[in-house]
N, C-alpha and C positions, 0 to 999 in steps of 0.2 A: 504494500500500500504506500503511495507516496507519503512526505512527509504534511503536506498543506492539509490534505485531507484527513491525517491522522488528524490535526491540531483541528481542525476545522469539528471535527464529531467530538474530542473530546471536552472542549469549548461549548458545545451544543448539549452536550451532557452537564455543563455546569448549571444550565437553565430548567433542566425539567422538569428538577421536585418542584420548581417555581410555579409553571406551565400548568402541571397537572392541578395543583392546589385553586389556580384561577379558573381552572375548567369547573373544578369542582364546585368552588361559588358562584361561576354561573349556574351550574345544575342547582344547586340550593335557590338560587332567586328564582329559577323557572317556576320550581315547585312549590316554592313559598307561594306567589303570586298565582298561580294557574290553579296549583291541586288545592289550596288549603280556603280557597273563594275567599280572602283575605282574613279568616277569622285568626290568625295566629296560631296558638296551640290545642284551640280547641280542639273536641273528639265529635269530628262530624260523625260518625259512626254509632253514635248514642239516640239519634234520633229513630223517629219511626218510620219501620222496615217496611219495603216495599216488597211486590211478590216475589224476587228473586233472594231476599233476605236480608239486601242492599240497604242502606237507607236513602233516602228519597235526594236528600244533599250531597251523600258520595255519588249516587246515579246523575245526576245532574252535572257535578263537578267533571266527571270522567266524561258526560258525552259533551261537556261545552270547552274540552281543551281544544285550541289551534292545532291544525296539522303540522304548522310549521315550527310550534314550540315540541311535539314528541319528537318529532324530524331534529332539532334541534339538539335536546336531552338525550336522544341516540347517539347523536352523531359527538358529542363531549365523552358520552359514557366509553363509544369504541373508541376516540384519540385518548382518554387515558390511558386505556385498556394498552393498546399500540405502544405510549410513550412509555408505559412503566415496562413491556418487556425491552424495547429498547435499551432502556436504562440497567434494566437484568443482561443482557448482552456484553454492553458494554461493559458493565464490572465484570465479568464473567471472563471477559479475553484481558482483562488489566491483570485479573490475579493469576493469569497463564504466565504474566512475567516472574523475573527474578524480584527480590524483595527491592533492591534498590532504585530499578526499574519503575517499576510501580510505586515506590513511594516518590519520587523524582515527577513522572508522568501527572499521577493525581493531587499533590500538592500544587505545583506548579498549573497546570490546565483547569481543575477541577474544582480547587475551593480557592484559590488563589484572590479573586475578587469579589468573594462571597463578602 
């Protein structure tokens, strides 16, 4: 592997935990906003059950989301999904080196400007 593109992915690994966590508070504000019909933490599920056992507010809640917020919340869930075995990869070939190697590599590339 040349050397630009080694620095280049290891550099890109310095950002992920980052990445991942801001995917994740999107996913949180989707679901705040969309599934919870803005009550907070209430328990819509305590209300009165409709014929499938549902209650009348989660069945409502579930069929008035956007198609383009589940499109949305899919699409964060699989780029985490993607980024964190990435990130298993990549430590995964750093600790195939020698110790000094690897400790050289991932200080310097890795947390360097955390």
């Amino acid at each position: 592997m040349k050397r630009e593109k080694a620095k280049k992915i290891l550099i890109f690994c310095r950002y992920v935990d980052s990445e991942i966590k801001y995917n994740a508070e999107q996913i949180q504000y989707y679901e705040d906003k969309y599934y919870m019909n803005g009550s907070g933490n209430t328990d819509i599920n305590s209300s009165i059950k409709s014929k499938n056992k549902i209650s009348k507010p989660t069945e409502a809640t579930a069929l008035n989301v956007p198609d383009f917020v589940k499109a949305n919340i899919h699409k964060l869930h699989e780029l985490n999904k993607n980024l964190a075995a990435l990130e298993t990869a990549i430590m995964y070939e750093l600790n195939e080196l020698t110790i000094h190697q690897k400790t050289i590599l991932y200080d310097f590339y890795i947390v360097s400007v955390k």
